[in-house]
C-alpha positions as CSV (number, residue, x, y, z in Angstrom):
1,X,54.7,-66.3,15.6
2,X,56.9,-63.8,17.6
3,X,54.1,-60.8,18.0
4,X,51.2,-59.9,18.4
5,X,49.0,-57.1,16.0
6,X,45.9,-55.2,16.8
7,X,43.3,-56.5,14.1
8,X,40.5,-53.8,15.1
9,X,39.3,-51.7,12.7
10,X,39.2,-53.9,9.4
11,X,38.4,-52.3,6.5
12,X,35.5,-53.6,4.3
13,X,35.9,-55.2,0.8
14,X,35.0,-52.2,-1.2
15,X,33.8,-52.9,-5.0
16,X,35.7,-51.5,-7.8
17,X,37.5,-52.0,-10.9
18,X,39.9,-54.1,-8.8
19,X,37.2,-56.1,-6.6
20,X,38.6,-59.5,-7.8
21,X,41.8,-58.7,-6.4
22,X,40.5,-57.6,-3.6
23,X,38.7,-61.1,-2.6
24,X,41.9,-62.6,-3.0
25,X,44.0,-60.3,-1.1
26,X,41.2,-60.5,1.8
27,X,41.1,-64.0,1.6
28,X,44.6,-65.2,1.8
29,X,44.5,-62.4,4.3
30,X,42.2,-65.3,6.2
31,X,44.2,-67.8,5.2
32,X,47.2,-66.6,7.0
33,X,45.5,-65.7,10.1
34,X,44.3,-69.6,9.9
35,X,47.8,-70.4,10.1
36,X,48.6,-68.5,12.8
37,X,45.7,-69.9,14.7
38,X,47.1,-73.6,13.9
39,X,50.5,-72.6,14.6
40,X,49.8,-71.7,18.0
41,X,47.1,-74.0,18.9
42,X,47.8,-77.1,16.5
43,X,50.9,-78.3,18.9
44,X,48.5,-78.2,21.8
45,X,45.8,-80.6,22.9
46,X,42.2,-79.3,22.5
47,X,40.5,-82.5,24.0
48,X,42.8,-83.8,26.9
49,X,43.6,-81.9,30.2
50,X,47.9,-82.1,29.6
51,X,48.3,-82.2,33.5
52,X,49.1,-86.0,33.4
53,X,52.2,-84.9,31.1
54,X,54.0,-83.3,33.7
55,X,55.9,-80.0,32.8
56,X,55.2,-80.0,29.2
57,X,58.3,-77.9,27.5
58,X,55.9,-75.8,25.7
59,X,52.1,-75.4,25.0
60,X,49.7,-72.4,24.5
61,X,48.2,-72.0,28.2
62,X,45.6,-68.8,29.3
63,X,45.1,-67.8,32.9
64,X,41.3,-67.4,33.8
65,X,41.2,-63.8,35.6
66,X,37.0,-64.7,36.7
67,X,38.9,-67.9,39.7
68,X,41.6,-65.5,40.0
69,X,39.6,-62.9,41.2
70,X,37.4,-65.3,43.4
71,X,40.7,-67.6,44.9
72,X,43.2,-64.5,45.1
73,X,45.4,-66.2,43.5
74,X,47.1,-66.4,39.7
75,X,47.4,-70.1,37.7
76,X,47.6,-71.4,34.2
77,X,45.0,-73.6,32.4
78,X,45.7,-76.2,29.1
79,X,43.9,-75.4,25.9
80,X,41.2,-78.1,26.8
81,X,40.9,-76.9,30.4
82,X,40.0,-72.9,28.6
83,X,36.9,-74.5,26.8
84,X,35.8,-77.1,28.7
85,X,36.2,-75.6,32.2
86,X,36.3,-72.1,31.9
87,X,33.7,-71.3,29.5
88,X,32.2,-68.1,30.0
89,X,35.1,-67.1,32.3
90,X,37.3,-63.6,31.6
91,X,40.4,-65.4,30.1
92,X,44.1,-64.2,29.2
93,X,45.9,-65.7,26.0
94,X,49.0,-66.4,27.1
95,X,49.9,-67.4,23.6
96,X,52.6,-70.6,25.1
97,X,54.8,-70.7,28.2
98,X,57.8,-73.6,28.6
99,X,57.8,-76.0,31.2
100,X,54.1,-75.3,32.4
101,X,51.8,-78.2,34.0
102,X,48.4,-77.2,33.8
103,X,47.1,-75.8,37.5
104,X,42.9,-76.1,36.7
105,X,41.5,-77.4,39.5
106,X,44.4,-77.8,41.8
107,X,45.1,-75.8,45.5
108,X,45.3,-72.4,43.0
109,X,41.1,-72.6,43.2
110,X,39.9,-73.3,46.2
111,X,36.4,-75.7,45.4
112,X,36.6,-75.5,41.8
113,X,37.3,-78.9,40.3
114,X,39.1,-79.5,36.6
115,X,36.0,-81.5,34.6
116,X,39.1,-83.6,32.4
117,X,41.3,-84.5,35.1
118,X,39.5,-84.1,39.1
119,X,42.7,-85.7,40.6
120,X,44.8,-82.6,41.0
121,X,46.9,-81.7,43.7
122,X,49.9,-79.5,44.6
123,X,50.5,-75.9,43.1
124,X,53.2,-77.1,40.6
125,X,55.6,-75.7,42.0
126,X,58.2,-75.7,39.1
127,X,56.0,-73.6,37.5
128,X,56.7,-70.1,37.2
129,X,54.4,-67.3,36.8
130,X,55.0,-63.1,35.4
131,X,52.7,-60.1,34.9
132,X,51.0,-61.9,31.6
133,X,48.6,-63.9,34.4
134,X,47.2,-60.6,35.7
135,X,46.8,-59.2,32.0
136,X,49.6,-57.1,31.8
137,X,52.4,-57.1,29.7
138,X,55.3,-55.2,28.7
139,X,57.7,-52.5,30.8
140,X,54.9,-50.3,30.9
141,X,52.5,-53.0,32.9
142,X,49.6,-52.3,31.1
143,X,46.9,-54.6,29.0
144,X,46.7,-55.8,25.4
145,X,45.1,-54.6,24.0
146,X,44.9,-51.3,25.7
147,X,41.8,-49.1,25.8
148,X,43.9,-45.8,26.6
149,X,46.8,-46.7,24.1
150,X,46.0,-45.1,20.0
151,X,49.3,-46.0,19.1
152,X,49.7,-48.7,16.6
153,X,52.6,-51.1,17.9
154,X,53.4,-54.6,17.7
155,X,54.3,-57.0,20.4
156,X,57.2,-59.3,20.4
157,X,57.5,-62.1,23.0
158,X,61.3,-61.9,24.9
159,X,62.4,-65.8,24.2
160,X,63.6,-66.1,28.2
161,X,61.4,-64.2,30.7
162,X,58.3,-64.6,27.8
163,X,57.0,-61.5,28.5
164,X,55.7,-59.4,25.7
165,X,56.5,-55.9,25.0
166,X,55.9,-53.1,22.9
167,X,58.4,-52.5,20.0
168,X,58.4,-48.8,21.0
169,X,59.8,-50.0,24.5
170,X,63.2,-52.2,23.8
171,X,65.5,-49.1,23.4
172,X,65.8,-48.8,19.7
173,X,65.2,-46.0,18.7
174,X,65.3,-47.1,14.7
175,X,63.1,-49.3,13.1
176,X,63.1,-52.8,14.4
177,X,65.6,-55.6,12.4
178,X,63.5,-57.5,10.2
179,X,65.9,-60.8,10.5
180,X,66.1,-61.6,14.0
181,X,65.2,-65.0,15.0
182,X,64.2,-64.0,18.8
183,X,64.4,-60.9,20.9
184,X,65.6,-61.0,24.1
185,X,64.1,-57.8,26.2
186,X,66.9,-55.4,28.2
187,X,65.9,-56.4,31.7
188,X,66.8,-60.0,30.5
189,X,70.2,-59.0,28.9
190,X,71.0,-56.9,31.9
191,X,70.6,-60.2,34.1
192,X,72.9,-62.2,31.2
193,X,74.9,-59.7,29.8
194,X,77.5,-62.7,28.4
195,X,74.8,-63.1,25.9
196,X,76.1,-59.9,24.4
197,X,78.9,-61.5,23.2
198,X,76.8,-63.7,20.7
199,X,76.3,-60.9,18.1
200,X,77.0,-61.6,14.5
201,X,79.9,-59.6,15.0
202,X,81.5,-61.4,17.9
203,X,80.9,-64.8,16.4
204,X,83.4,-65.9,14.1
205,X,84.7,-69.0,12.1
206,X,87.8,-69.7,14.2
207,X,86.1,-68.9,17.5
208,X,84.6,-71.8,18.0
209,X,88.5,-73.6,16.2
210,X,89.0,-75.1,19.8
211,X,86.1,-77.3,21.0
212,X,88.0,-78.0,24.3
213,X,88.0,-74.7,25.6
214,X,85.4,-72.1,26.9
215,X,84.2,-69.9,23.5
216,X,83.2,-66.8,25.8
217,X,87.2,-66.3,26.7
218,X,88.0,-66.3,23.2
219,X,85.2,-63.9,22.2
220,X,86.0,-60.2,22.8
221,X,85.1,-59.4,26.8
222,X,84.3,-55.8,27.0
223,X,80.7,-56.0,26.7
224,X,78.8,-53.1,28.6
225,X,75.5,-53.3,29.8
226,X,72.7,-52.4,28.1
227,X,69.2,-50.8,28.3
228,X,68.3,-52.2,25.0
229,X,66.8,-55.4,23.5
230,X,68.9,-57.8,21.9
231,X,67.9,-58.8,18.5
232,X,69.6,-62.5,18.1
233,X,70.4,-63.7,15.0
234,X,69.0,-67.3,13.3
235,X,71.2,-70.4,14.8
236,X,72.6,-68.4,17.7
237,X,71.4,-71.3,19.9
238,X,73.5,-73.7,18.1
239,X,76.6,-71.0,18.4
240,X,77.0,-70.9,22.6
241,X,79.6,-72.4,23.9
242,X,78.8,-75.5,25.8
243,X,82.6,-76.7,27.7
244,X,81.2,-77.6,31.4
245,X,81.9,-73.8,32.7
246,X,79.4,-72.5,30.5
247,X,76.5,-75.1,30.9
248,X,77.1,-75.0,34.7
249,X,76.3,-71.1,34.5
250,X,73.5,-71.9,32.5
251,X,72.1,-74.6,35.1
252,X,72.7,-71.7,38.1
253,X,70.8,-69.0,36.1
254,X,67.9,-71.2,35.1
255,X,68.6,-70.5,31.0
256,X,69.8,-74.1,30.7
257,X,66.7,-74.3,27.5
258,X,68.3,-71.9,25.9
259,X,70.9,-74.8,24.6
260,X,67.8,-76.5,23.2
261,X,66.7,-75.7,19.6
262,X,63.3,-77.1,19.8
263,X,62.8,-75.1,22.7
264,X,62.1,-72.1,20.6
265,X,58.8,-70.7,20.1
266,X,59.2,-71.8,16.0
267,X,60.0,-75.0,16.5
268,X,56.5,-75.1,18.3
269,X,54.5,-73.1,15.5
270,X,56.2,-76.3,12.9
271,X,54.5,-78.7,14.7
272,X,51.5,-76.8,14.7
273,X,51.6,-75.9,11.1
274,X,52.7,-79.6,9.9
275,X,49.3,-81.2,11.8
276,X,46.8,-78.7,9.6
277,X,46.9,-78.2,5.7
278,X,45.4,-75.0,4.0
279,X,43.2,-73.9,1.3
280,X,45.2,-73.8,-1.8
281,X,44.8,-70.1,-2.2
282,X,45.5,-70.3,-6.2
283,X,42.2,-72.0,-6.8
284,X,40.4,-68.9,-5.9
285,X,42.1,-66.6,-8.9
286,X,41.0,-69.4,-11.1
287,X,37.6,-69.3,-9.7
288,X,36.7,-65.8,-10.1
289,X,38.2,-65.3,-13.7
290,X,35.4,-67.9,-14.4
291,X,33.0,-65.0,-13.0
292,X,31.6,-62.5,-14.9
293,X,31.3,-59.0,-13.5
294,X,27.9,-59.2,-12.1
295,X,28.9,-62.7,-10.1
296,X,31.9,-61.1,-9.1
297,X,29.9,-58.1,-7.8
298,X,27.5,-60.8,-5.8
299,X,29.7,-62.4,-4.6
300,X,31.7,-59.3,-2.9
301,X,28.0,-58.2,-1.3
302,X,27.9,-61.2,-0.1
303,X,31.3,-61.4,1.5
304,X,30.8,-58.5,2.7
305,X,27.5,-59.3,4.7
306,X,29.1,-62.6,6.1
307,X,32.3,-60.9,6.8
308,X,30.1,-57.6,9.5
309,X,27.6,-60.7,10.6
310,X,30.3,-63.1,11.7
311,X,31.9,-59.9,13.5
312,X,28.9,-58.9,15.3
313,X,28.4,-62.3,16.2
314,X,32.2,-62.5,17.7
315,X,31.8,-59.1,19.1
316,X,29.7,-61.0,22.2
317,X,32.1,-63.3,22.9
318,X,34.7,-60.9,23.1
319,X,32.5,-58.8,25.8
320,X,31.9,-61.6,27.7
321,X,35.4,-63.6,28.0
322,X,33.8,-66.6,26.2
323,X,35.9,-68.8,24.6
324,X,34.6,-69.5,20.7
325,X,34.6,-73.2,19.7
326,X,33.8,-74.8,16.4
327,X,30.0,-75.2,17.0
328,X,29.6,-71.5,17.6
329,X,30.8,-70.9,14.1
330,X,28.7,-73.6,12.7
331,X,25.8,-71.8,14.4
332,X,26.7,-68.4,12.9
333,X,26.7,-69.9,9.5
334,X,23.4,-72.1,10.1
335,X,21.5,-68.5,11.2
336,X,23.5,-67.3,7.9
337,X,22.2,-69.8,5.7
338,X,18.3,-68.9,7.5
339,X,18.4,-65.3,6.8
340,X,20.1,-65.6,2.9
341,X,17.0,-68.0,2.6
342,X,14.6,-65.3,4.0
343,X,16.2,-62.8,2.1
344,X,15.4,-64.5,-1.2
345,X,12.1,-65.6,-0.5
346,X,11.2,-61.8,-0.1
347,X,12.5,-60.7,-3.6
348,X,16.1,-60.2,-2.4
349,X,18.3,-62.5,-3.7
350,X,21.9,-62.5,-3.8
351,X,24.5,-65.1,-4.5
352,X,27.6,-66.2,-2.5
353,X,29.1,-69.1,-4.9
């Protein structure tokens, strides 16, 4: 996952000729947003404080803005640290930083003690910290989402500062590639402008012919700086040149992970996706051309009813910074389950097969 999408504003299921198709669309729709959900999450550890790990090359992490505005200052938290000891707090996905040990309940928060792991100290100091632990991201420094922004943009995450920014603020003025394997933002490119020299273009069979000498003096050197985004292309990891100029350079500007393939933010989302399996979404087409028209029909109503109650019900967590966990839902779908019952004991019955 290399961006992020404003989801407001979903249209309902609406019932017509074409409602069957509809479901499915909607709910492989669901399905997909599940993945991204597992992709992110599934690499991380949703029971154990990670602090004990020591700077873990990557994981999803938050930053809880309720101590931050209480201690004065800015830290990260582990996925178990955001439900079991920040529930209820205002908290920032950070979606996953590299080489992050997990600050809840260390100097960062004055008398507030981590409930996984009380034996804390230090302000892990190899840990490093941008705008995204405030809440802002992006060249413009403003929140995502943002309640004064109408414009429809995505986010893409720069793969070596990990800030986020909006697509309408990396300089191109075009449409953005649609085959890049990671974008690296123009304030990171100004600060390593040899990257440049990786394009597609610049790369070529023979350069690499000599393993023995440096690849960037046999690439062409009259790179210019620039105020735009660099789109790289898949495998350009595996492309720099690593004689012991170039991985000293590296060491001296703090980029040495950029020579690591697993480093990158899809390797993570593998592991992720490889611990979950998924709904086979071809068992639902089978399953409504079983239907007839008035099941189908019922069935949309009732989608549809689940769909604005489960919204609503979110709707409170969002407002109050809570973080949703799996009980939660089962609740929603228990007062669900009540209210069909009530429904159908009055005369109104519907079906949701």
């Amino acid at each position: 996952m290399s961006e992020l999408k404003k989801t407001e504003n979903v249209p309902e299921i609406q019932i017509n000729d074409a409602e069957g198709v509809s479901m499915v669309e909607i709910l492989e729709e669901e399905n997909r947003l599940k993945a991204d959900a597992a992709a992110v999450l599934g690499a991380s550890d949703d029971k154990n404080c990670t602090y004990d790990q020591g700077y873990i090359p990557r994981q999803a992490l938050y930053a809880c803005s309720t101590c931050a505005a209480s201690s004065g200052q800015i830290a990260g938290i582990c996925l178990a640290c955001s439900y079991e000891c920040h529930e209820g707090h205002d908290l920032y996905e950070l979606y996953t930083k590299r080489y992050f040990r997990c600050d809840c309940g260390n100097e960062k928060f004055s008398d507030f003690e981590c409930k996984l792991n009380n034996s804390k100290g230090g302000n892990n100091s190899r840990n490093k910290y941008n705008q995204n632990f405030k809440g802002l991201y992006c060249s413009c420094e403003r929140p995502y989402p943002d309640p004064e922004d109408e414009t429809e943009d995505e986010m893409i995450q720069c793969s070596l500062c990990e800030d986020w920014y909006h697509g309408r603020h990396l300089g191109i003025k075009d449409t953005l590639p649609s085959d890049y394997e990671e974008m690296i933002c123009p304030g990171c490119i100004n600060k390593h402008e040899f990257l440049l020299l990786y394009s597609p273009a610049k790369i070529t069979e023979d350069s690499n012919a000599d393993s023995n000498s440096c690849l960037l003096k046999r690439l062409d050197n009259n790179q210019q700086s620039s105020d735009k985004a660099c789109f790289m292309f898949e495998g350009w990891r595996s492309q720099l040149c690593r004689c012991t100029t170039c991985q000293k350079m590296y060491e001296e500007k703090n980029i040495s992970f950029i020579l690591d393939e697993d480093d990158t933010v899809h390797a993570y989302e593998d592991k992720g996706l490889a611990s979950h399996s998924f709904t086979d979404t071809n068992a639902l087409p089978r399953a409504l051309s079983q239907m007839d028209r008035v099941q189908q029909v019922e069935l949309i109503h009732g989608y549809n009813d689940m769909k604005e109650g489960l919204r609503e019900y979110l709707r409170t967590f969002a407002e109050s910074g809570k973080v949703v966990k799996e009980e939660h839902i089962r609740e929603f779908f228990s007062q669900m389950h009540t209210r069909k019952r009530q429904k159908t004991d009055s005369g109104f019955q519907y079906s949701c097969k």
